[in-house]
N, C-alpha and C positions, 0 to 999 in steps of 0.2 A: 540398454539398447546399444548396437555395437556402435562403435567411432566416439562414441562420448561416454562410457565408463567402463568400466572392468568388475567384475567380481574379486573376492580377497577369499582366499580360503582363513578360516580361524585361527589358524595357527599362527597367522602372519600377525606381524607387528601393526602396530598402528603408524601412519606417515598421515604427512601432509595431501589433503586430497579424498580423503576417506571421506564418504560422503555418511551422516547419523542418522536414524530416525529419530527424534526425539521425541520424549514422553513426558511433557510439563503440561501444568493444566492450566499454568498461570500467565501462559500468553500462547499465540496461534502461530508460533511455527513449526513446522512440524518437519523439516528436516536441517540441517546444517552441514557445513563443511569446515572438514579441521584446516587451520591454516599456520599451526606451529611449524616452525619447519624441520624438517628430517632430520637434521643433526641434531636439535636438540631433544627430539623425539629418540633417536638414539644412542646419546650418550647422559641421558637423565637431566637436564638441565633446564627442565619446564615450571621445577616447583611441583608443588600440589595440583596445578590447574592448565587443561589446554585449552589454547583459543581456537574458539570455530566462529564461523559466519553463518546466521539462522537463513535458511530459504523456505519460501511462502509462495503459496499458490496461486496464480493467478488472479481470483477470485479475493482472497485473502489481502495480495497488492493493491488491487482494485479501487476495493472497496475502506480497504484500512490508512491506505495510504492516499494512492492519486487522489479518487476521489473524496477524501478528507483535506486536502490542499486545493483539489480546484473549487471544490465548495463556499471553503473555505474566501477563497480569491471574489467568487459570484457576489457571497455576502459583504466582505469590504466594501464593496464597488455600490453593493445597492443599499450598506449603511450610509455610504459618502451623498448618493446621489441621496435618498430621501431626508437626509439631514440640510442640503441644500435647499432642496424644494419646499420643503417645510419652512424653514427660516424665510427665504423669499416670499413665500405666501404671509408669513405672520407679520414680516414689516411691513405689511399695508396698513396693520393694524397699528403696530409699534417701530417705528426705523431703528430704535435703540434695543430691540429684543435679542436675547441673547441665543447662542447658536447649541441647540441642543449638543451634549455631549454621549455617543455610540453609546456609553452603558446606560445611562440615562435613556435611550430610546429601546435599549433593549428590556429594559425592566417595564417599560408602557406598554411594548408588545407580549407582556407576559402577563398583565394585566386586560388589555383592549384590542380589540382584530385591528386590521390594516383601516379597513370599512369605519368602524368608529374612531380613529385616531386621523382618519382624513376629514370626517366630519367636524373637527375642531377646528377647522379651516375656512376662512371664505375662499373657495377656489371655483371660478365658474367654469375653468376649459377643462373639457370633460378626459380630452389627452393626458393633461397636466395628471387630474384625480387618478385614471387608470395606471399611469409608469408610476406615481408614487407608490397605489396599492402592490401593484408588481412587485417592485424594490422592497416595501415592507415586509412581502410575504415570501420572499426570497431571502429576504431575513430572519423570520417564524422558521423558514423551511432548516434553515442551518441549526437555529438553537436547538429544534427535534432533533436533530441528526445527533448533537453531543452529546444529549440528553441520553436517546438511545443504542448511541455508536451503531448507526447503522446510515453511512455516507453514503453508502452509493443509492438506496430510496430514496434520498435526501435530493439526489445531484439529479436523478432519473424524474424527480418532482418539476424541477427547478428545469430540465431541459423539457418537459411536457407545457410547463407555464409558458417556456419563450418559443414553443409551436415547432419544437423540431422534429421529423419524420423518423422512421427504425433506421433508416439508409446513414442517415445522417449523425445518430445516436452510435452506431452499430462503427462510423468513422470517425468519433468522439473518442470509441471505446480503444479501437486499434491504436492509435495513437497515444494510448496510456502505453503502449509497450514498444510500438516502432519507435517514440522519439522520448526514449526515457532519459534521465538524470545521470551521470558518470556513477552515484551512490547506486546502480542497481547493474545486477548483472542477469541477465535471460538464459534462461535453461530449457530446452521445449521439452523435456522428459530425466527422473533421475529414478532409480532402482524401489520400489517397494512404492510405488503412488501412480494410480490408475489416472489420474488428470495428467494433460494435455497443457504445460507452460508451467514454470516455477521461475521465480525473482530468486536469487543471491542478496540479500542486504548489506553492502559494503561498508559502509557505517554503524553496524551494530555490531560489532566485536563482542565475543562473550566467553566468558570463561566455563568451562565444566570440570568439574575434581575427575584425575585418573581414574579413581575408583570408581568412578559412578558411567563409565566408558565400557562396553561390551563387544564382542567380537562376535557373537550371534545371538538368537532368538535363546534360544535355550538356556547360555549364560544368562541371561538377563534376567529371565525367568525364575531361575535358581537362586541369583544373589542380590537383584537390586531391593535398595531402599527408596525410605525416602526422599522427593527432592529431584532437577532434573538428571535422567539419563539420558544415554547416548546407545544405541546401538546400530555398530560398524553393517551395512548394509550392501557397500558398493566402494567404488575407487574412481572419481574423474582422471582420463586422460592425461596423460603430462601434457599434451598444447594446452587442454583446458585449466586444467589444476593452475600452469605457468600464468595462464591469462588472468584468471582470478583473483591469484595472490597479487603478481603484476598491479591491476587496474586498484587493489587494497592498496598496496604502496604508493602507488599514487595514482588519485582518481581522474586525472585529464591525461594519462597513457596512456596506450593501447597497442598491446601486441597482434599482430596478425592473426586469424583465425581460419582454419581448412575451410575452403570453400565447403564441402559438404555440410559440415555444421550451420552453416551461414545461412544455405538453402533449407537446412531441416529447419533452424530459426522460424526463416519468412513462410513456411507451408504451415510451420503450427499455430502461428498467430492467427492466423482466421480462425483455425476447429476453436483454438483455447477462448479466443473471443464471443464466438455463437455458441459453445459452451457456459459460458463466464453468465451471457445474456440471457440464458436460459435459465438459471439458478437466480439469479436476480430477480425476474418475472416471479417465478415462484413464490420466491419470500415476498414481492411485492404483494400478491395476490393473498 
């Protein structure tokens, strides 16, 4: 798309910026950006291997990442609380009862629902029974989710349980990308990927062998093995390319960015997101 990458004809060298597609099957990113820098890209000084930065699809950050940590956050919060609640109730029984320990209650919910492990309670306030079950099963909801690495059902479960509307899920979701971590970088569109938003992962640096690095569709075709490749697709912008590396060297920096990119940014967060929402359904369903 113009303002944010360039095309490379094959001939060209490989630089800093060259945006990959990548072909591994052993994890979900599916494109990256080289971030060796140019001189040592040009006077051979890389070794065997260049570093790129993997980028992932919205849907892919989503679900793999945000919502794998705010899930993640839900369940703390409603192991702390039902561990409280439960102790409180038991020392009616016992003042001297010991205070269950997180794995200890998470192996009881892998055995007994929320419902039968409340029952082992005298608890008459029907309040009290209801936020425990809550918390226990926002608990269950999490160990499924690691169980089947599939967070975002998990998080979409857990926001249906505390009664939140699509308006409100749908400004849950925006917010995984308007107020992300300095570790991620927003891309609304890069060369050879029909979705609507891609992450930059700034903390997964990774190595790829020269060799396994392509300058188009057809070399790849002809020589790769196996193991991951790279093929050269596209080129970010030097303001982009700068920012990138830039915010990599250090992650509470920030160069400027063209207004124009800014606003492509904030107009693609909505499609990527009612995009995002719509694929999620789906697998829900």
């Amino acid at each position: 798309m113009p303002g944010m990458y360039e095309h490379v004809l094959p001939a060209e060298q490989f630089c800093q910026g060259d945006i990959l597609q990548i072909f591994d099957d052993r994890n979900f990113a599916h494109h990256g950006v080289v971030v060796t820098a140019d001189c040592d890209l040009a006077q051979n000084k890389f070794g065997d291997h260049i570093s790129y930065l993997p980028i992932v699809s919205v849907e892919s950050y989503i679900d793999r990442i945000w919502a794998r940590s705010e899930l993640e956050k839900q369940a703390s919060l409603s192991i702390k609380n039902s561990i409280n609640a439960l102790r409180d109730a038991d020392r009616v029984r016992d003042p001297n009862v010991l205070t269950l320990h997180p794995d200890e209650l998470i192996d009881w919910l892998e055995k007994k629902s929320p419902d039968q492990i409340v029952s082992n309670f005298q608890i008459r306030n029907k309040q009290k029974i209801n936020n425990i079950i809550s918390d226990l099963e926002i608990v269950s909801i999490n160990q499924l989710a690691i169980k089947n690495s599939k967070y975002i059902k998990g998080l979409l479960s857990v926001w249906e349980l505390s009664g939140l509307d699509d308006k409100k899920v749908l400004a849950k979701l925006k917010s995984a990308l308007t107020v992300m971590r300095q570790e991620f970088f927003y891309v609304p569109t890069i060369p050879e990927s029909a979705g609507i938003g891609h992450i930059v992962l700034l903390r997964d640096l990774r190595p790829i062998h020269h060799a396994a690095l392509h300058t188009s569709q057809v070399d790849f075709r002809l020589t790769h093995g196996e193991g991951v490749h790279g093929v050269r697709v596209g080129r970010f912008l030097p303001y982009l390319k700068y920012s990138v590396v830039q915010r990599l060297a250090n992650l509470f920096a920030r160069i400027g960015l063209e207004n124009d990119f800014e606003d492509e940014c904030e107009a693609s967060i909505d499609f990527a997101i009612e995009g995002a929402m719509e694929a999620f359904r789906e697998v829900s369903n």
